[in-house]
KEBA-193589 format. One line per 5 residues: number of its first residue (from 1); their letters; for each residue x, y, z of N, C-alpha, C. Coordinates in steps of 0.02 Angstrom, whole numbers, plus 50000, padded with zeros to 5 digits. Each point is the difference from the previous one (the first is absolute). Example, Ala and Ser with C-alpha at 12.3 -4.5 7.8 and 13.67 -1.06 7.14 Angstrom:
2
1) AS) 50660:49716:50390:49955:50059:50000:50045:50060:50000 ~ 49982:50053:49964:50042:50059:50003:49961:50055:50037 .
//
This chain:
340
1) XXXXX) 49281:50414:48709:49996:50051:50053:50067:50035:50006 ~ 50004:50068:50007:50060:50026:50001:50018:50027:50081 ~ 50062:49990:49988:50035:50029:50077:49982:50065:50025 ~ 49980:50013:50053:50002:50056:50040:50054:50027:50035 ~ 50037:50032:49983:50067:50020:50039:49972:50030:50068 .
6) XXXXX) 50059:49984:50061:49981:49994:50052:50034:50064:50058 ~ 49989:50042:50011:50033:50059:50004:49997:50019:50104 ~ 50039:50028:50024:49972:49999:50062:49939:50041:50019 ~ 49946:49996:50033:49920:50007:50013:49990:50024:50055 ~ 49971:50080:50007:49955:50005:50065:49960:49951:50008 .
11) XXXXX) 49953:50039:50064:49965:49951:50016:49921:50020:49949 ~ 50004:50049:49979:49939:50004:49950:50009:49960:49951 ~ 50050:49987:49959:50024:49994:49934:50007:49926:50033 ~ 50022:49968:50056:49975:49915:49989:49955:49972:50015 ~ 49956:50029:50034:49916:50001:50015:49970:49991:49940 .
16) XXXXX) 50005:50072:49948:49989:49993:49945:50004:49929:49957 ~ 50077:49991:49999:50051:49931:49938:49934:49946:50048 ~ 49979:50006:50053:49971:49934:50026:49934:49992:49981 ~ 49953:50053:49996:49945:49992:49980:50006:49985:49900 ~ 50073:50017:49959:50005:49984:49955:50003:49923:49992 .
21) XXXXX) 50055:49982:50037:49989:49916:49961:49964:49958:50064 ~ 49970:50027:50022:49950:49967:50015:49908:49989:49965 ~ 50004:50078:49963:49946:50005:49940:50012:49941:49969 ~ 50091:50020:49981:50008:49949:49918:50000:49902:50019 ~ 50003:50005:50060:50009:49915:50014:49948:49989:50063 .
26) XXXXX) 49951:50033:49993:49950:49983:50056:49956:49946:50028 ~ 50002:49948:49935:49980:49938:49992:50060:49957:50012 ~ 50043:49985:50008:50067:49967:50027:50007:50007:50070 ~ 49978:50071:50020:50014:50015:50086:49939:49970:50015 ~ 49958:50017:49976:49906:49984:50052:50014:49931:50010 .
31) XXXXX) 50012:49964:49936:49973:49930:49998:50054:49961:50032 ~ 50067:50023:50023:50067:49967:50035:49973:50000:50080 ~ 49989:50067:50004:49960:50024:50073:49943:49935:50003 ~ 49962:50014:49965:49946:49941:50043:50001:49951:49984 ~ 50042:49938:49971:50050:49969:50007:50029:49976:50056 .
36) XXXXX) 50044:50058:50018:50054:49981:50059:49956:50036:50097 ~ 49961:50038:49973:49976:50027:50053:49947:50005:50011 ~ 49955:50001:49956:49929:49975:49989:49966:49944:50069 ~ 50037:49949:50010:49968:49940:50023:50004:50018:50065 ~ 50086:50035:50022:50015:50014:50071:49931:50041:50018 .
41) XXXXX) 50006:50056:49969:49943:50051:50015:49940:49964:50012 ~ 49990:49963:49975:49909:49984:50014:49997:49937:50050 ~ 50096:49946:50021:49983:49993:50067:49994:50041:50052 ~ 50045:50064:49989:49992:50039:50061:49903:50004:50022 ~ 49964:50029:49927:49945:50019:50028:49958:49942:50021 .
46) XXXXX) 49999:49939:49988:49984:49953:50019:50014:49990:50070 ~ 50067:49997:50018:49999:49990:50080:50003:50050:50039 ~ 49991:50072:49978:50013:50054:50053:49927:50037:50010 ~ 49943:49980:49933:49929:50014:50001:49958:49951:50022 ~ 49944:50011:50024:49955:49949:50014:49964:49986:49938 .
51) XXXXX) 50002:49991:49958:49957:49996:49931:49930:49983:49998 ~ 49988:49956:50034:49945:49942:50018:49950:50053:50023 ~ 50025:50093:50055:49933:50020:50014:49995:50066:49957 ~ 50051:49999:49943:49972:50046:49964:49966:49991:49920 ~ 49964:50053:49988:49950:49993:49947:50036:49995:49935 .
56) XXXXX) 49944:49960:49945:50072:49979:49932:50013:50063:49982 ~ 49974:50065:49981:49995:50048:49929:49981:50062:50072 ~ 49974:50031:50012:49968:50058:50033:50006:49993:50064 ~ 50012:50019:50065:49967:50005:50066:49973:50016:50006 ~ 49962:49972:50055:49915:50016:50012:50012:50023:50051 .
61) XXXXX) 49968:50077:49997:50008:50050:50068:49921:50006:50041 ~ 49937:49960:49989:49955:50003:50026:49939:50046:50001 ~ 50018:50031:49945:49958:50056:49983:50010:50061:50027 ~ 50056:49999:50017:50020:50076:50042:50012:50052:49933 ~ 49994:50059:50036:50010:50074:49959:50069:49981:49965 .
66) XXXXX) 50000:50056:49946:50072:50005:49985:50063:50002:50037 ~ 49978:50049:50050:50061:50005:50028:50008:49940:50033 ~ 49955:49988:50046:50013:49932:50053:50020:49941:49951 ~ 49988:49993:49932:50022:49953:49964:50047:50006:50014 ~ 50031:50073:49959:50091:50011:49983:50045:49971:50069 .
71) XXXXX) 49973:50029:50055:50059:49994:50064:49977:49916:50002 ~ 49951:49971:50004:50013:49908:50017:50044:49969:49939 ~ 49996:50011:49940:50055:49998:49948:50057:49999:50025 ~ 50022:50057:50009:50079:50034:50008:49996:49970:50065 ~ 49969:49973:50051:50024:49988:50061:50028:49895:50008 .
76) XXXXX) 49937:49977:49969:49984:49939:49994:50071:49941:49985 ~ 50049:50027:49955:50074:49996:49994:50024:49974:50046 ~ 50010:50033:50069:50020:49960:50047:49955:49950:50033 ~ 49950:49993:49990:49951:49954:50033:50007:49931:49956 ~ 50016:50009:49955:49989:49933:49958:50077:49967:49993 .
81) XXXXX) 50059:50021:50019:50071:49978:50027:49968:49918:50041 ~ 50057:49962:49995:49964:49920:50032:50025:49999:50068 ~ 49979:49965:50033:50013:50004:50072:50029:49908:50012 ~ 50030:49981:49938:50023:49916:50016:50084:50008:49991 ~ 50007:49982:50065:50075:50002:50010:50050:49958:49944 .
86) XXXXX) 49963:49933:49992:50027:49963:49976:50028:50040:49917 ~ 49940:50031:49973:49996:50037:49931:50083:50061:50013 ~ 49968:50039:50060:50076:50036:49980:50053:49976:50014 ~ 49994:49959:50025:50079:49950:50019:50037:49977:49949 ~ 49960:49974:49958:50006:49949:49924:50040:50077:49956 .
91) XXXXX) 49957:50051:50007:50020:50062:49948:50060:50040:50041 ~ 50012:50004:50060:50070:50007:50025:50042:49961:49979 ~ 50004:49938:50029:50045:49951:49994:50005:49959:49915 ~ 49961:50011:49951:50011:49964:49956:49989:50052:49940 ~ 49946:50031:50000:49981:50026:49933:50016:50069:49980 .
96) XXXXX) 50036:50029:50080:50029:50075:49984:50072:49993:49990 ~ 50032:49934:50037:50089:50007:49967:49990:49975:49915 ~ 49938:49939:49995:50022:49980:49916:50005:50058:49948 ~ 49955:50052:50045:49964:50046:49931:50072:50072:50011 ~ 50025:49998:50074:50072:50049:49994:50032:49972:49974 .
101) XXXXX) 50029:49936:50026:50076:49980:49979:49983:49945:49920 ~ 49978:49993:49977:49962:49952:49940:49980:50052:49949 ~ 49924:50001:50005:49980:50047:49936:50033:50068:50013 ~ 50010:50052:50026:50012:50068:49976:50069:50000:49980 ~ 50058:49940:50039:50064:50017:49941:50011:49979:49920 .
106) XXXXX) 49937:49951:49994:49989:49981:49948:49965:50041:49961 ~ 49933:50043:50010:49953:50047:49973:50063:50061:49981 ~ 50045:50028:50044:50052:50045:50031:50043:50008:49932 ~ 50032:49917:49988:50039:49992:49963:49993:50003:49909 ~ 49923:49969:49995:49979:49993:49954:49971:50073:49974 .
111) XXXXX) 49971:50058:50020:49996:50073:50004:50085:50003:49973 ~ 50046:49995:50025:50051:50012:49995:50039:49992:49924 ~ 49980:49954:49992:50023:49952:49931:49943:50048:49936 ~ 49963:50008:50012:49941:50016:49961:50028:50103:49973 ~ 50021:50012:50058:50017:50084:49986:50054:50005:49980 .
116) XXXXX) 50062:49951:50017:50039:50004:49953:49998:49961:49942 ~ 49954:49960:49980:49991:49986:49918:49974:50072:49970 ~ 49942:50032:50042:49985:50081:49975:50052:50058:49982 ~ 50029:49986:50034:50052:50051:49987:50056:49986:49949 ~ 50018:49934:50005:50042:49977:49949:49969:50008:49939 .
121) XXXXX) 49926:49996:49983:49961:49983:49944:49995:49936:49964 ~ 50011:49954:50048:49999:49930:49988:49927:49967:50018 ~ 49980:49950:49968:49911:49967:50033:50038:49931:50035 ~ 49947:50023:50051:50010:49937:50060:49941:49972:50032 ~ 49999:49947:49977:49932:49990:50019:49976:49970:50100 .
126) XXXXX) 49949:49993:50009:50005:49985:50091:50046:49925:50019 ~ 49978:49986:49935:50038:49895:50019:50065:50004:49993 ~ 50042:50060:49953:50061:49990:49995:50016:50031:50065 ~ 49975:50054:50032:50029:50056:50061:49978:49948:50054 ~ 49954:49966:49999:50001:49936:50091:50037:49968:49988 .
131) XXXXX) 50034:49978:49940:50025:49933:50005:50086:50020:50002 ~ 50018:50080:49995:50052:50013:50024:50021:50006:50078 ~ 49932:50029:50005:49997:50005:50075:49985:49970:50040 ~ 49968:49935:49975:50011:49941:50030:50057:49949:50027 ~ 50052:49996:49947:50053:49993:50002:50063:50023:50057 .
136) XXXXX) 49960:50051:50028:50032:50046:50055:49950:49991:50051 ~ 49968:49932:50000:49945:50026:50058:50027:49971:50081 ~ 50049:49973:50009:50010:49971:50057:50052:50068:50015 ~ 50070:50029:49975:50024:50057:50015:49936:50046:50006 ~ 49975:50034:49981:49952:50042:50012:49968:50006:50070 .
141) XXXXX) 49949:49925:49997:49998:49989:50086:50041:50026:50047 ~ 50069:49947:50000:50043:50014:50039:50011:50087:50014 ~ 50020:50042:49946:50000:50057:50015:49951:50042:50029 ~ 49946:49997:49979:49930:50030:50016:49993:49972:50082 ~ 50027:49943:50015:49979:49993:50082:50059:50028:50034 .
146) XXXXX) 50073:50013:49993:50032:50024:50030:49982:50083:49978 ~ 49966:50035:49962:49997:50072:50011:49945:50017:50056 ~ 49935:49959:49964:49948:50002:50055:50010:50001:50071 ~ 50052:49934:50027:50037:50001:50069:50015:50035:50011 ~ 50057:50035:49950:50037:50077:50029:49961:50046:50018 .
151) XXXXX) 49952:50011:49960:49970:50055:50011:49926:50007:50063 ~ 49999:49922:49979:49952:49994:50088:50047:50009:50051 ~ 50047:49980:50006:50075:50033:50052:49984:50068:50021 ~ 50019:50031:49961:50017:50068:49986:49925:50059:50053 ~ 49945:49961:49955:49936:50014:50015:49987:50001:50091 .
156) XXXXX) 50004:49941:50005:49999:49972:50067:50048:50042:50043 ~ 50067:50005:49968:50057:50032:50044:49963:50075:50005 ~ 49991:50036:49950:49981:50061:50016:49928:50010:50049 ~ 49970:49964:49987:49921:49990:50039:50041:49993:50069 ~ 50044:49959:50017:50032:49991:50084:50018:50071:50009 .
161) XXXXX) 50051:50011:49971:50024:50089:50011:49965:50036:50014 ~ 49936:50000:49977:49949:50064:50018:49960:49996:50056 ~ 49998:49928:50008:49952:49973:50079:50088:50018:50056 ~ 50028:49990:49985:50056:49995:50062:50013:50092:49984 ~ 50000:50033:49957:49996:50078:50015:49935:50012:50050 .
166) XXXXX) 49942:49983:49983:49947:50011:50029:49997:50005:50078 ~ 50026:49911:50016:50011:49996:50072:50056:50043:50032 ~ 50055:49994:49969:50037:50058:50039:49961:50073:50016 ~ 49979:50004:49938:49973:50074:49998:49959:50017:50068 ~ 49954:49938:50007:49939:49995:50064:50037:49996:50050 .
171) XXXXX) 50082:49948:49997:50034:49976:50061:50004:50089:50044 ~ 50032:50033:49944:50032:50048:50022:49969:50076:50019 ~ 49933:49980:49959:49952:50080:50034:49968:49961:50043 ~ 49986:49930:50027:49968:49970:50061:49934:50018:50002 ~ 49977:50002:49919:49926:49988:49988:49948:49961:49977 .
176) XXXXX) 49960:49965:49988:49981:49957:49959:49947:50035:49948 ~ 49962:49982:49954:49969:50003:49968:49946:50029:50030 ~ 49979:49946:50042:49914:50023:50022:50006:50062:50038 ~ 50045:49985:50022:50054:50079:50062:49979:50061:49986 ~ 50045:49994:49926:49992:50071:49965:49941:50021:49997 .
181) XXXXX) 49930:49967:49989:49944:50030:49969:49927:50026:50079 ~ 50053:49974:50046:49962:50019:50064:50013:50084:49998 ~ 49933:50016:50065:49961:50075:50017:50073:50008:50024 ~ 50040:49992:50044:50064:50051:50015:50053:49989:49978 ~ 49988:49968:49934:50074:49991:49969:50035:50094:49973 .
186) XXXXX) 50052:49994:50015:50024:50090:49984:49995:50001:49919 ~ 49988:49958:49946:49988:50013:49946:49949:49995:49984 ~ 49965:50069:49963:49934:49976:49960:49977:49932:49968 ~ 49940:49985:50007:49980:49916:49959:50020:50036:49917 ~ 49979:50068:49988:50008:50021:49897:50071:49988:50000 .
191) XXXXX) 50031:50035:50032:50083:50000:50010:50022:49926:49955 ~ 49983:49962:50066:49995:49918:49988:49999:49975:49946 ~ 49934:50000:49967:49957:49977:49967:50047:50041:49922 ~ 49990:50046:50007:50065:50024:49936:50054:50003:50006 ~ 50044:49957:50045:50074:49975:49985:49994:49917:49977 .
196) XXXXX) 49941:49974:50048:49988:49924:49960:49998:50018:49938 ~ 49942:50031:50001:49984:50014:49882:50084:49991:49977 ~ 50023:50074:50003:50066:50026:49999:50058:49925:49974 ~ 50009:49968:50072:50029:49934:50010:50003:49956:49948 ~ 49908:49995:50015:49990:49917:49938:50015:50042:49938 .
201) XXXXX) 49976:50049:49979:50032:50020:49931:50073:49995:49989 ~ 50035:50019:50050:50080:49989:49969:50031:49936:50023 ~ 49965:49956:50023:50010:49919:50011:49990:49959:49944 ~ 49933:50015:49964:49955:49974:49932:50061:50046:49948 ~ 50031:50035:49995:50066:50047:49967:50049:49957:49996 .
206) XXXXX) 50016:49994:50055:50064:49973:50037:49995:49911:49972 ~ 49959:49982:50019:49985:49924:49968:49991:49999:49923 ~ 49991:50047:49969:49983:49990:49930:50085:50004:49982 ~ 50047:50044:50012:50064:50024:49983:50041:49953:50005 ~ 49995:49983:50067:50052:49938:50022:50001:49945:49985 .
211) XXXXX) 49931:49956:49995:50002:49941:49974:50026:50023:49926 ~ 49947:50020:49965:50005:50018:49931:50069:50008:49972 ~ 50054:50037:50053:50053:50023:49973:50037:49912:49965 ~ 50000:49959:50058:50022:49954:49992:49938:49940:49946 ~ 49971:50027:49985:49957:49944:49944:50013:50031:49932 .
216) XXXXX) 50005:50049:50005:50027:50026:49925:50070:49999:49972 ~ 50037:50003:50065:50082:50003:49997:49985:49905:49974 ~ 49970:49949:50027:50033:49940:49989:49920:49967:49953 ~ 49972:50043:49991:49943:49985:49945:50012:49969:49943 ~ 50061:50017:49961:50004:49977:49927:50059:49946:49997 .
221) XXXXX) 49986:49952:50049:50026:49936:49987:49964:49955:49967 ~ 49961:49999:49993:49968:49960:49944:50029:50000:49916 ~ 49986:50067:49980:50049:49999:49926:50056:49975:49975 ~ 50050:50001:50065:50049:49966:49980:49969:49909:50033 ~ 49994:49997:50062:49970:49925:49975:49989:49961:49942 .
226) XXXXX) 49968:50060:49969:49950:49924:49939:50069:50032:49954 ~ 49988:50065:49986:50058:50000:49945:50069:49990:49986 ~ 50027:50013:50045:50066:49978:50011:50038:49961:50026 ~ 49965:49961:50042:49996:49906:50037:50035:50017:50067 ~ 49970:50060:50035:50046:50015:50057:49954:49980:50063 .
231) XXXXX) 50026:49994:50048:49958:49949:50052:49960:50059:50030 ~ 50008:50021:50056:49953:50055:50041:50009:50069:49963 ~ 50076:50015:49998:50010:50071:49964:49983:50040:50036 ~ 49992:50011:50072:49973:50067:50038:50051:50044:49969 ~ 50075:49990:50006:50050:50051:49989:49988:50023:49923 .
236) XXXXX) 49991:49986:49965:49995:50012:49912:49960:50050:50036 ~ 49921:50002:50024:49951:50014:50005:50013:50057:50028 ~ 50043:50017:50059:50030:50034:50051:50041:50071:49935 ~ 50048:49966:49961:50041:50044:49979:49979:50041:49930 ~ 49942:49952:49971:49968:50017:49945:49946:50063:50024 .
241) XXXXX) 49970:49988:50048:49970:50076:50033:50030:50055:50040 ~ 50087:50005:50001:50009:50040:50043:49994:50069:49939 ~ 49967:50051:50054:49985:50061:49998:49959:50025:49964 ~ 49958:49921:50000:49930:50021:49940:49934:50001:50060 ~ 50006:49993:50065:49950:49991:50045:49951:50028:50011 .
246) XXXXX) 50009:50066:50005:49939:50051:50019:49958:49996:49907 ~ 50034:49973:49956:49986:50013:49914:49915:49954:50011 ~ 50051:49938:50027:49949:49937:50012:49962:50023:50045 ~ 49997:50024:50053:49956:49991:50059:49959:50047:49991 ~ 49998:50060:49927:49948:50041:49983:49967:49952:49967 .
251) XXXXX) 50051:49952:49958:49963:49977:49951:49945:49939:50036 ~ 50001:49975:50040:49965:49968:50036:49960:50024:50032 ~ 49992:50049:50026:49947:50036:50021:49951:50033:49980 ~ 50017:50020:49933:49942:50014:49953:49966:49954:49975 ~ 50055:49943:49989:49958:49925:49998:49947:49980:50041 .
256) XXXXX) 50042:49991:50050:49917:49983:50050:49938:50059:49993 ~ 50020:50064:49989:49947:50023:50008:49956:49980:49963 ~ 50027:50009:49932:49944:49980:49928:49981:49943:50015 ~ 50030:49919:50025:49967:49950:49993:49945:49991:50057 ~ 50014:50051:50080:49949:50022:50026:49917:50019:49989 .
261) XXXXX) 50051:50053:49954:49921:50034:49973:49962:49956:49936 ~ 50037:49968:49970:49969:49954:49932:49958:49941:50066 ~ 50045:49973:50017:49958:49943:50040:49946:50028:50065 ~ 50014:50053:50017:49952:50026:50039:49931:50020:49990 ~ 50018:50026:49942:49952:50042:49961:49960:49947:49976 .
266) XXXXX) 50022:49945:49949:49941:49949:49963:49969:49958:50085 ~ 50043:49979:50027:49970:49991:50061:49948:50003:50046 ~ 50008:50077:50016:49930:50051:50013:49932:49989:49969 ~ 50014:50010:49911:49945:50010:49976:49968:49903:49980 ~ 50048:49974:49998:49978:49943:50011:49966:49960:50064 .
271) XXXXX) 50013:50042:50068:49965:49972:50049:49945:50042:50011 ~ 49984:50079:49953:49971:50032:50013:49946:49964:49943 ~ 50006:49948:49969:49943:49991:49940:49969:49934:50017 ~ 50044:49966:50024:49999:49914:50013:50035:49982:50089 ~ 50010:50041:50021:50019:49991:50065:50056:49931:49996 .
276) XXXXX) 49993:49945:50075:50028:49958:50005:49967:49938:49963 ~ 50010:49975:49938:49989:49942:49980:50043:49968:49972 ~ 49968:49941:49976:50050:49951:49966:50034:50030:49940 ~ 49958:50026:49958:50012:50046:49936:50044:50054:50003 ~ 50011:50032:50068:50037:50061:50005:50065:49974:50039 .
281) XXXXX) 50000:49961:50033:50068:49961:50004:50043:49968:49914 ~ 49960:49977:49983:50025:49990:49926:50030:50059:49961 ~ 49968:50026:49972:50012:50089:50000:50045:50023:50016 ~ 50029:49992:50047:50050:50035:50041:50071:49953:50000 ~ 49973:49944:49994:50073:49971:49960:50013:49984:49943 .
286) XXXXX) 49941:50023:49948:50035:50012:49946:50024:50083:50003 ~ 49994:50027:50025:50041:50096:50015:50046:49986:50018 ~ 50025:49959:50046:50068:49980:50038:50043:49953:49934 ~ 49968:49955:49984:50033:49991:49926:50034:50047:49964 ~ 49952:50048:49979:50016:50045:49953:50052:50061:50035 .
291) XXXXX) 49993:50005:50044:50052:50077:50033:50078:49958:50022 ~ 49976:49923:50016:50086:49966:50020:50051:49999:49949 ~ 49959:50004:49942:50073:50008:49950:50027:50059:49980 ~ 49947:50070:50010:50031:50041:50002:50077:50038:50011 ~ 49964:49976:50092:50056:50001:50057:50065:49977:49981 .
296) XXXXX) 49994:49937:49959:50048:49956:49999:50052:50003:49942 ~ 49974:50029:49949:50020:50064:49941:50036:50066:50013 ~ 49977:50000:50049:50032:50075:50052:50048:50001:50044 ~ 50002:49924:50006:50076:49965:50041:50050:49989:49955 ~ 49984:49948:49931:50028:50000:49954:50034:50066:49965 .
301) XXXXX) 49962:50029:49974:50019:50081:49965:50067:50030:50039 ~ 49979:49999:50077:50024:50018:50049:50104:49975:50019 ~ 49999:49921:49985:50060:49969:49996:50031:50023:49943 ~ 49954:49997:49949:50043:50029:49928:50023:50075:50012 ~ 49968:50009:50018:50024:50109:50003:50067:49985:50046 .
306) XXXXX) 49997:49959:50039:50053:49999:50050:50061:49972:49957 ~ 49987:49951:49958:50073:49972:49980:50019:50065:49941 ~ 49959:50038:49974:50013:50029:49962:50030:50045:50039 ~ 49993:50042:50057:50023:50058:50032:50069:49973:50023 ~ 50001:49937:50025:50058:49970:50024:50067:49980:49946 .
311) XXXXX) 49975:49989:49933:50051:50010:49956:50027:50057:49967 ~ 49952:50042:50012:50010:50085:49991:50061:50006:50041 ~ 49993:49979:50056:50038:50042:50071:50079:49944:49995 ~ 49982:49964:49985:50087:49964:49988:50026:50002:49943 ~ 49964:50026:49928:50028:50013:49949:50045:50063:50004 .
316) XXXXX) 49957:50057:50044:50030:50056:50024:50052:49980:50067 ~ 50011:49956:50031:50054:49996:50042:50052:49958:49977 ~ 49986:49967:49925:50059:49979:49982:50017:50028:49967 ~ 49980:50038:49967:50032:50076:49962:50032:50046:50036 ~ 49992:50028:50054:50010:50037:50040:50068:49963:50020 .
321) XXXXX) 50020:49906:50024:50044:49993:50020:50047:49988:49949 ~ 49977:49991:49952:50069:50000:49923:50027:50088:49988 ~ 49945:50056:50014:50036:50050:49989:50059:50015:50073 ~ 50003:49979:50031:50035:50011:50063:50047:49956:50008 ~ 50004:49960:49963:50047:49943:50002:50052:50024:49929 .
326) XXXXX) 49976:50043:49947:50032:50018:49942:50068:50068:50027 ~ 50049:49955:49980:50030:50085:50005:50001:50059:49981 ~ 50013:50066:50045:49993:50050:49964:50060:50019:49962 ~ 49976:50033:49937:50052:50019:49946:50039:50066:50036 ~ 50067:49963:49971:50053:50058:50032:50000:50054:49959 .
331) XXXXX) 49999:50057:50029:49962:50065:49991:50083:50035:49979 ~ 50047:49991:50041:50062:50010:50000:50029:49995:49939 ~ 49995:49943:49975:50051:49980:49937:49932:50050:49947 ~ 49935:49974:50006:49979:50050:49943:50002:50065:49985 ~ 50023:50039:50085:50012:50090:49985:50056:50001:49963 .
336) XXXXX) 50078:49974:50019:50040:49977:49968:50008:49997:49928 ~ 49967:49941:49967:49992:49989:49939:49962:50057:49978 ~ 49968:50016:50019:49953:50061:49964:50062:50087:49974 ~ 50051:49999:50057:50024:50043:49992:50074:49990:49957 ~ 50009:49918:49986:50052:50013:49957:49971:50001:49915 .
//
């Protein structure tokens, strides 16, 4: 396999490189994925579905019309969620930290190992890339629960800020909620009603920016983790993205959209054919299989463009500081010499 030279990348052009070696090594990602994430996934649906009252292969809508089929389909989703405390307790408390802090820095890492054998043009097979990343699996943890913390911090802190703006806000026009929407309030209820819209739109803004700013700024501690034997690395992570932010935070946002619409879309037509069953729960985590390594190719791609842009930018500032550090040639003695 030959090397791919690695050049710095819009965000088309690594979207692109991602759907490339992910064509070329697509059997390495699927089968690592359900593997490492496979099992979590199908406890989740185990304890967060009632299984027991839905049908194996088809739902049975009772002989209703088409349409009345389609809406008990698309509605039925939430009806079949379990109502045993004990079940989501177990998947809070046990089976959602193993599958954050456990499998995805491992799935994370191993994606990781796999794109740069692609790019290098080296073969790597899945047993050699876990068993590197295995090797790193207790640092990994460790790091992955102090970012998560931070960033539930962060989350939380800003969520307070906006409730303690709120109350002032009410403290200080000495209105309440229900207030406003009464017959003699001096503002229209539309008035109202389109500054809330207004509001939650630049709150749902405002929350996407802020947290985000800080998950992307301290996002790529992991790479150096496994690769470079560094413990948390927020700061690597911190200095390796400065002034690439808004680059990333497009690039992430087109992300979600597409994995939106890919998982939305088979989704739909899958509850629109087979509704809620056992079979279409299956289904749907093998799609989640298949789109997680994408993503995770797109993180990878993503660190590499960065070390590459980042050695760009200090090759040019140590050039820049050797020409400034060189003296300048005396101009004096050469008019001089020139004229004798």
């Amino acid at each position: 396999m030959n090397q791919t030279p690695l050049a710095p990348m819009g965000v088309g052009k690594l979207l692109d490189r991602s759907f490339v070696v992910y064509r070329q090594h697509f059997g390495a990602f699927f089968l690592m994925t359900l593997m490492l994430f496979g099992p979590f996934l199908l406890l989740q649906d185990l304890l967060l579905f009632d299984l027991g009252s839905m049908s194996f292969f088809v739902q049975d809508t009772d002989g209703s019309d088409f349409w009345e089929s389609m809406a008990s389909r698309f509605t039925a989703e939430d009806t079949r969620t379990t109502d045993q405390i004990g079940f989501l307790l177990l998947y809070l408390l046990v089976v959602l930290p193993l599958m954050t802090l456990g499998a995805y820095p491992q799935l994370l890492s191993g994606a990781l190992l796999l794109t740069k054998a692609s790019i290098e043009g080296r073969e790597l097979g899945i047993g050699d890339a876990l068993k590197q990343s295995f090797r790193r699996f207790w640092p990994l943890v460790g790091a992955s629960l102090v970012y998560a913390l931070v960033i539930i911090g962060i989350i939380l802190g800003f969520m307070l800020v906006c409730a303690l703006f709120f109350f002032l806000f009410s403290l200080v026009s000495g209105a309440t909620l229900g207030s406003l929407f009464e017959g003699d309030s001096e503002i229209g209820p539309i008035v109202l009603v389109i500054f809330f819209v207004l509001a939650y739109l630049v709150f749902l803004l405002v929350l996407l920016v802020v947290p985000g700013f800080f998950m992307l700024r301290w996002g790529f501690y992991l790479p150096f983790t496994l690769l470079e034997g560094d413990g948390v690395a927020l700061g690597k992570s911190w200095r390796l993205t400065q002034g690439n932010f808004w680059r990333l935070f497009g690039l992430y946002l087109v992300l979600m959209v597409l994995y939106s619409v890919l998982s939305g879309g088979v989704q739909a037509v899958i509850t629109a054919a087979m509704g809620t069953s056992i079979i279409s729960q299956l289904i749907m985590l093998l799609v989640s299989c298949l789109l997680t390594p994408w993503m995770l190719i797109v993180y990878s791609l993503a660190y590499f463009d960065l070390q590459v842009r980042k050695e760009g930018t200090d090759l040019f500032s140590m050039l820049h500081q050797q020409m400034a550090q060189e003296p300048a040639p005396d101009t004096t003695q050469s008019f001089g010499a020139s004229h004798e």
